[in-house]
LUMTOR-553230 format. One record per residue (C-alpha): x, y, z. Coordinates in nm, 2 decimals. Layout:
REM residues N
{xx->X yy->Y zz->Z}
...
***
This chain:
REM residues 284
{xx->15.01 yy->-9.79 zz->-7.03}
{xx->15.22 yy->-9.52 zz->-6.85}
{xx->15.29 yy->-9.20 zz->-7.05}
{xx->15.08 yy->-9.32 zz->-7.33}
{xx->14.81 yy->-9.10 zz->-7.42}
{xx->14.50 yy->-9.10 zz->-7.63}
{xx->14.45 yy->-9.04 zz->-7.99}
{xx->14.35 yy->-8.69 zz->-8.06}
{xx->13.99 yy->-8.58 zz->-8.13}
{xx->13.87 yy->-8.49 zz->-8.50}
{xx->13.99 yy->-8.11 zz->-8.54}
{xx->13.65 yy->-8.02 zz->-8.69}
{xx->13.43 yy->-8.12 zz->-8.42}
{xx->13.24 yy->-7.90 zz->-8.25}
{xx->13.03 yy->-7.91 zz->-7.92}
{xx->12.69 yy->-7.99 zz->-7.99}
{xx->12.57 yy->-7.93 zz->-7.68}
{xx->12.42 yy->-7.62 zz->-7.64}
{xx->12.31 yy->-7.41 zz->-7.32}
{xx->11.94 yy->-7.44 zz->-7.30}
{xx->11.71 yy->-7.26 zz->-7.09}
{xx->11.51 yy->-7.56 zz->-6.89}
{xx->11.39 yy->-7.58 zz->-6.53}
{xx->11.53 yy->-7.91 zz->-6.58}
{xx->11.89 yy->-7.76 zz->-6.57}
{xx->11.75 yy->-7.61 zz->-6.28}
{xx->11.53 yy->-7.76 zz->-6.03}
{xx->11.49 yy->-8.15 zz->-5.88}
{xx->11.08 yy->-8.18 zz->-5.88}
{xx->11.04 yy->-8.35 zz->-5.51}
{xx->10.67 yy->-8.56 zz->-5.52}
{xx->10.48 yy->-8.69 zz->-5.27}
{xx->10.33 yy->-8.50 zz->-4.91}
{xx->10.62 yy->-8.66 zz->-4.69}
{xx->10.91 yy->-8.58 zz->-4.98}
{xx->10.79 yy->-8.25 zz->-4.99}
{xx->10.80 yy->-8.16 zz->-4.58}
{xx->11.10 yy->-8.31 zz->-4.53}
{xx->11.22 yy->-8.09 zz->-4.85}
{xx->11.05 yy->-7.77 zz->-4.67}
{xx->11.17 yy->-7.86 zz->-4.34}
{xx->11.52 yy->-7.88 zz->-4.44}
{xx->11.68 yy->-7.53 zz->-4.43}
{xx->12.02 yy->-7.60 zz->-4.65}
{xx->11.75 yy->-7.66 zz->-4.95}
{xx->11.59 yy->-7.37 zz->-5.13}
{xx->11.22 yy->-7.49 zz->-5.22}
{xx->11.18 yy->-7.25 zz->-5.52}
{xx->10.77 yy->-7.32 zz->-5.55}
{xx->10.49 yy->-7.57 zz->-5.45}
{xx->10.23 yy->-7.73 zz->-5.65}
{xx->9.89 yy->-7.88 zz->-5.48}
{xx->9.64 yy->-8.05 zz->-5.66}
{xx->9.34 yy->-7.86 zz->-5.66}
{xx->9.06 yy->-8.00 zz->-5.39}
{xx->9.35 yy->-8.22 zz->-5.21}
{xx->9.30 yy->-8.32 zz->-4.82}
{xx->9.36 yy->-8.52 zz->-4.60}
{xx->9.73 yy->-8.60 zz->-4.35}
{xx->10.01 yy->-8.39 zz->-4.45}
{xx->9.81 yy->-8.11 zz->-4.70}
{xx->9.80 yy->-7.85 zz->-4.40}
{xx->10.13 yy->-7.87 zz->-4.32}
{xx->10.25 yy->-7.84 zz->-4.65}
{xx->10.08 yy->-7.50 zz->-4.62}
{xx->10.18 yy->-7.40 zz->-4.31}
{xx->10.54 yy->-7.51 zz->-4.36}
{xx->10.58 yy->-7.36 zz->-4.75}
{xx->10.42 yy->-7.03 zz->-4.56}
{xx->10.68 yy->-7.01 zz->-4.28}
{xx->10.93 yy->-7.01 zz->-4.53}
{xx->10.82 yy->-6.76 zz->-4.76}
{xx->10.75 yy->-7.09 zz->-5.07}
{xx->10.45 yy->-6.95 zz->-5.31}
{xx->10.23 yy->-7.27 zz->-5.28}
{xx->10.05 yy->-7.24 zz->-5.66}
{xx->9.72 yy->-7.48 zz->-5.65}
{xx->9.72 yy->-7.67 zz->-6.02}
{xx->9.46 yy->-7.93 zz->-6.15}
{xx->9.54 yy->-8.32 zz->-6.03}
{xx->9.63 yy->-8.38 zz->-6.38}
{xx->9.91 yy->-8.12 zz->-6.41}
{xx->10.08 yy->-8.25 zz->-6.11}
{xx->10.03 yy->-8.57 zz->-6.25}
{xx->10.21 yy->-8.46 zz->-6.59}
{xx->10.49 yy->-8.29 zz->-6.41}
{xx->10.59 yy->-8.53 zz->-6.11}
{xx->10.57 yy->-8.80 zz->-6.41}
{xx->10.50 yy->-9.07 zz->-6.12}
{xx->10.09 yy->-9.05 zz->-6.14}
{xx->10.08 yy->-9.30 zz->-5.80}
{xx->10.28 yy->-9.15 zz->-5.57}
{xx->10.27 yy->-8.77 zz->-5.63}
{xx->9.98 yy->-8.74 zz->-5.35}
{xx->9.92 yy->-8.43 zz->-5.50}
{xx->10.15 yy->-8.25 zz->-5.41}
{xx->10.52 yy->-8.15 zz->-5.57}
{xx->10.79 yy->-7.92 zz->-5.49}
{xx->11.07 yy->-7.78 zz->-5.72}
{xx->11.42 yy->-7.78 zz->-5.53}
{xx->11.66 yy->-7.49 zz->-5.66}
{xx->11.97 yy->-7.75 zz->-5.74}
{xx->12.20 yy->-7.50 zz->-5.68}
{xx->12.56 yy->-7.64 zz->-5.91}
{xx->12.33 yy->-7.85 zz->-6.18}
{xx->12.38 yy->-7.68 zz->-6.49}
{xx->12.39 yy->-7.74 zz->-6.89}
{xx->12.76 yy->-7.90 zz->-6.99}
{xx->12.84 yy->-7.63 zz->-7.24}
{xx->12.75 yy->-7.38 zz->-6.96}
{xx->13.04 yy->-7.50 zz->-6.73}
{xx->13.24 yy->-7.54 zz->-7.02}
{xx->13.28 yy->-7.21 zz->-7.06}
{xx->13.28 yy->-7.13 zz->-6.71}
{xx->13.44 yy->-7.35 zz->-6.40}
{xx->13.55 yy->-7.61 zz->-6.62}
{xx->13.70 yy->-7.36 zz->-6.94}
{xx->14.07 yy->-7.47 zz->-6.95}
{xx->14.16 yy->-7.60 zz->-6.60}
{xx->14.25 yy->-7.94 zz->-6.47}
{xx->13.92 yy->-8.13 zz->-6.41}
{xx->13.78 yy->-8.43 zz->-6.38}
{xx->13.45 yy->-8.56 zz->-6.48}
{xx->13.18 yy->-8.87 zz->-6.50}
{xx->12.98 yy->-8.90 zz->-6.78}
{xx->12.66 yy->-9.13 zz->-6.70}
{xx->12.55 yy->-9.34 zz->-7.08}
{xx->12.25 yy->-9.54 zz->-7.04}
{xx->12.25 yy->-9.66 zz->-6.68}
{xx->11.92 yy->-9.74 zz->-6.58}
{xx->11.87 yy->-9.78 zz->-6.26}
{xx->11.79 yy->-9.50 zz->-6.06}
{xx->11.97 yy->-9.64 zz->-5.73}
{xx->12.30 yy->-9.67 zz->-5.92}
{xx->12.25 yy->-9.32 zz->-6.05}
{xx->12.18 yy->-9.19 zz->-5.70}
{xx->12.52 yy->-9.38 zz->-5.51}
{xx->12.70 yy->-9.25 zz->-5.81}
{xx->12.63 yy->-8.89 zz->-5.78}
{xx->12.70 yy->-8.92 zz->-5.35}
{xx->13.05 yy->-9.08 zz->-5.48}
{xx->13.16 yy->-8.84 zz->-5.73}
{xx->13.04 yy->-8.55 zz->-5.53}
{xx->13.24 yy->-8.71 zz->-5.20}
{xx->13.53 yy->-8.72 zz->-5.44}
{xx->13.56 yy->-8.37 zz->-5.55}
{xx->13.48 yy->-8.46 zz->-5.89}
{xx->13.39 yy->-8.14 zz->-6.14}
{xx->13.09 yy->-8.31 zz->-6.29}
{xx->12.87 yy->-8.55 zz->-6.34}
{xx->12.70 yy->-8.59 zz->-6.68}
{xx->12.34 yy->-8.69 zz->-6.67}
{xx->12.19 yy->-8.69 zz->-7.03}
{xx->11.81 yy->-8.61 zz->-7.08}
{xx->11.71 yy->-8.93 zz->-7.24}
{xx->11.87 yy->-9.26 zz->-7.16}
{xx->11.91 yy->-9.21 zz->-6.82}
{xx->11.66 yy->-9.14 zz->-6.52}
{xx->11.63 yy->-8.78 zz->-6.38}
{xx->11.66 yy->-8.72 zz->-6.03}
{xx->11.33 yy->-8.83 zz->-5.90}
{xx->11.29 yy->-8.92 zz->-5.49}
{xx->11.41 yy->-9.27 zz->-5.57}
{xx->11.73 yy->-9.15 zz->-5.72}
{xx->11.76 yy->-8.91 zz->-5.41}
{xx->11.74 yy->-9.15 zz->-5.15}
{xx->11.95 yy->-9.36 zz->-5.31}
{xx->12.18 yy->-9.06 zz->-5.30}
{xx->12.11 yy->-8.97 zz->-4.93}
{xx->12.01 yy->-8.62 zz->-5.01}
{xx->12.33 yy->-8.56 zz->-5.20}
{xx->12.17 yy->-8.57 zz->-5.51}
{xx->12.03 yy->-8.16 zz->-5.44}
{xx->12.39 yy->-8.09 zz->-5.39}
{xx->12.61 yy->-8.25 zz->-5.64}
{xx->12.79 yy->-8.05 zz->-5.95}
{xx->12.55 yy->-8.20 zz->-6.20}
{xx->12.55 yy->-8.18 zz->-6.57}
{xx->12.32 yy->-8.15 zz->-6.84}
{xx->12.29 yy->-8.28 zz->-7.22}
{xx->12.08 yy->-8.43 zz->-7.46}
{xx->12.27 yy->-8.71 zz->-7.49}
{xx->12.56 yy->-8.86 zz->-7.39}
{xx->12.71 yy->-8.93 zz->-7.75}
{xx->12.66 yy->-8.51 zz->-7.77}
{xx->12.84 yy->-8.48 zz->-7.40}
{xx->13.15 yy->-8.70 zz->-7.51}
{xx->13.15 yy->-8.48 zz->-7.81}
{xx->13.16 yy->-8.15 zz->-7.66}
{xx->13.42 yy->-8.26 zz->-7.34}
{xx->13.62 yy->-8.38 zz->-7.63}
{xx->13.64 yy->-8.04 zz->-7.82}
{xx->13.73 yy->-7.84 zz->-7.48}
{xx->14.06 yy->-8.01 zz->-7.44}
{xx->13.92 yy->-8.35 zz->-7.23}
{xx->14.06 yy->-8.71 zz->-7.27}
{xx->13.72 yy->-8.95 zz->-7.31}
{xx->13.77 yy->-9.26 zz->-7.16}
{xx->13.53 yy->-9.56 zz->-7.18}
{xx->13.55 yy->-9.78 zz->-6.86}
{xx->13.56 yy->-10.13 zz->-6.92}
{xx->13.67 yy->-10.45 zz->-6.86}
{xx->13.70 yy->-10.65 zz->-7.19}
{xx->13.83 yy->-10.42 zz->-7.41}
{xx->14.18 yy->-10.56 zz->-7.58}
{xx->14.35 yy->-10.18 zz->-7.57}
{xx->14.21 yy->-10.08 zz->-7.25}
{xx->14.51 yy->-9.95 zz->-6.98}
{xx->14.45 yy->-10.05 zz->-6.66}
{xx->14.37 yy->-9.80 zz->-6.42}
{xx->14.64 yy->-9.80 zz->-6.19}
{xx->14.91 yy->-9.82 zz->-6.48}
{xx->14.85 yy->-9.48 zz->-6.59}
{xx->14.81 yy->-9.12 zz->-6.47}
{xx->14.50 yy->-8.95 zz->-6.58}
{xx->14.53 yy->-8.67 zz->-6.77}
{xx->14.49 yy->-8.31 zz->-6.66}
{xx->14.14 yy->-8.30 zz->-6.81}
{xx->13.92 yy->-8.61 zz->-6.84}
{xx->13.61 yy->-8.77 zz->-6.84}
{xx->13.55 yy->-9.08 zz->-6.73}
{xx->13.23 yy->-9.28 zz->-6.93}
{xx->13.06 yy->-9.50 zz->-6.76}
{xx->12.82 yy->-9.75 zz->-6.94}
{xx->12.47 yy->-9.95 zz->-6.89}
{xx->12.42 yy->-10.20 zz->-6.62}
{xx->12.39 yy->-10.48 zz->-6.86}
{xx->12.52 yy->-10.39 zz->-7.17}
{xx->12.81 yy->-10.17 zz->-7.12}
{xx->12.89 yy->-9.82 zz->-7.32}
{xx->12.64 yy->-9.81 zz->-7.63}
{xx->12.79 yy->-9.82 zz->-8.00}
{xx->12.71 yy->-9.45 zz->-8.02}
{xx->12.93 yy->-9.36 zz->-7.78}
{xx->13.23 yy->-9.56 zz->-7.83}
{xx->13.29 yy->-9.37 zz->-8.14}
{xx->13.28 yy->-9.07 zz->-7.93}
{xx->13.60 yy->-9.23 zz->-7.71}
{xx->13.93 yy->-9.14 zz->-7.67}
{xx->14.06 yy->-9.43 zz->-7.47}
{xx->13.95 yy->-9.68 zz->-7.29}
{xx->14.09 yy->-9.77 zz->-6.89}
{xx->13.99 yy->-10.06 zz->-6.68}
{xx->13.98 yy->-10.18 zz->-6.37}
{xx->14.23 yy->-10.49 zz->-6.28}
{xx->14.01 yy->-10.79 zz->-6.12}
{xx->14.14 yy->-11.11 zz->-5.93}
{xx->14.01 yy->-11.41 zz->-5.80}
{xx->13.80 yy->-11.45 zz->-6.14}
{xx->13.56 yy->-11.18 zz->-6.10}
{xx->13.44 yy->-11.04 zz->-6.42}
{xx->13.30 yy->-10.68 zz->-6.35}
{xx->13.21 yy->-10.48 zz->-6.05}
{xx->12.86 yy->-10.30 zz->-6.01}
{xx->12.90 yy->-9.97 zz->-6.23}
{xx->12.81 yy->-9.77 zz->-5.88}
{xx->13.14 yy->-9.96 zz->-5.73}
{xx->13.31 yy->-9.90 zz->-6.03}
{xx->13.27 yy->-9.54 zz->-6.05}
{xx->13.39 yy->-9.53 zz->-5.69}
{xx->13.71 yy->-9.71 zz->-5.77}
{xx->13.75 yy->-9.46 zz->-6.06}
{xx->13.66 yy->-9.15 zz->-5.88}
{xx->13.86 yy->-9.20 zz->-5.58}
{xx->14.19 yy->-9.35 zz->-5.82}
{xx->14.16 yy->-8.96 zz->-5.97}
{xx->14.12 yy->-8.83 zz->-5.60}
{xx->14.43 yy->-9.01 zz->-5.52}
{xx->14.65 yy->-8.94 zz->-5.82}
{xx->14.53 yy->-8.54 zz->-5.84}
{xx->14.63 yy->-8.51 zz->-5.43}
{xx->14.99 yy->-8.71 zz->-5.55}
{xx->15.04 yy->-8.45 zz->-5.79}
{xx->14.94 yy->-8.20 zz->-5.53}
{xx->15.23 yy->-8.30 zz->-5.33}
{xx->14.99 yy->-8.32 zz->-5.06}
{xx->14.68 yy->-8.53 zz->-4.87}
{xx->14.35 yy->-8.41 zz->-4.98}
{xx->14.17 yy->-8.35 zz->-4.66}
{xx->13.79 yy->-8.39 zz->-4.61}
{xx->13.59 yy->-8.06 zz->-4.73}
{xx->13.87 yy->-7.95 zz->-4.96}
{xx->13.75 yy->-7.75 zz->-5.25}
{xx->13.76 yy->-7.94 zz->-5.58}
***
């Protein structure tokens, strides 16, 4: 409720999570001949290589040439099977991938001891959802938002692939993502830097509704599985707990729509405390 706050985290924790050296924290792999023009043809992106399948042809392979050459794009010519292995989608790579500099996706413990080192910030921590189109609308939220970060784990939740970046609407290259192992090990090391954890949901006995209270200067929002909610591990990584009030007898919203209701309820209350409206483009 208002002016209540969380319990404290364990004094000896330590962030697990570690700054690792992975094009992962570095590039979204774009697959498939069309993908990858649009991706070359776009002049905001920087395409940082291209890989064709040795022997390709056909619609498409040409211009993939021309274009990646017109832009200065090293096109590197790799067995089928390596493309294969790397696009990790064997029936719709056509061949063809491109690596996309993702120019604010970084490791967690990275910002941690950068933008996000003792400042006010907000953040969305992504645990086991599993569908890449909720992943994608949830990164062109949070981003729209001004939130700081969005945690997407390694395992347990999908990387961004093309479907997660349509589903995004091409936000997905842009958006301050950030990365982990897990997200039990991303709730651990916000925790240690000074963050409130809060698990979103809607049948928890001591959860405080979302409008009731005014989120703290530094906190991460958590945001669970489509079906199943915030995994064990996790809730004894928590903090708190906040939901969302619902009337006419719904039970839950979709956890894209939820993390919009969140996001935007910490866009509101930041530009409150602000003393002024947060105007679209505003630096966050």
């Amino acid at each position: 409720m208002p002016g209540q706050h969380p319990r404290t985290c364990h004094p000896d924790r330590v962030p697990s999570a570690q700054p690792l050296s992975s094009p992962k924290d570095t590039f979204i792999t774009v697959y498939g001949r069309k993908p990858v023009l649009e991706a070359l043809a776009d002049s905001a992106l920087v395409v940082d290589k291209v890989l064709l399948a040795e022997r390709s042809r056909g619609a498409g392979v040409e211009e993939i040439i021309a274009a990646a050459a017109a832009r200065d794009v090293p096109v590197q010519h790799v067995s089928a099977h390596r493309v294969k292995v790397l696009a990790g989608n064997g029936r719709h790579d056509q061949g063809v991938l491109a690596d996309v500099v993702a120019q604010r996706m970084r490791p967690l413990a990275t910002a941690l001891g950068a933008e996000l080192a003792r400042r006010a910030a907000g953040v969305l921590v992504l645990d086991r959802i599993t569908n890449p189109a909720n992943v994608g609308m949830i990164l062109r939220t949070a981003t729209a938002a001004g939130m700081h970060g969005i945690v997407l784990p390694r395992r347990g939740v999908p990387g961004i692939d093309p479907l997660v970046v349509k589903a995004s609407a091409g936000v997905a290259f842009h958006a301050p993502v950030l990365r982990v192992p897990t997200s039990e090990q991303a709730c651990q090391a916000l925790a240690a830097a000074g963050f409130a954890v809060l698990g979103l949901a809607g049948s928890v006995p001591e959860a405080c509704p979302l409008y009731d209270r005014t989120a703290p200067e530094r906190v991460a929002y958590v945001l669970g599985n489509e079906t199943s909610g915030i995994s064990e591990q996790v809730r004894r990584e928590l903090t708190g707990w906040v939901s969302i009030p619902m009337a006419g007898g719904v039970e839950s919203l979709n956890v894209a729509s939820a993390a919009a209701v969140v996001c935007f309820e910490w866009t509101r209350q930041r530009a409150q405390l602000r003393g002024s409206r947060l105007q679209p483009g505003d630096q966050q």
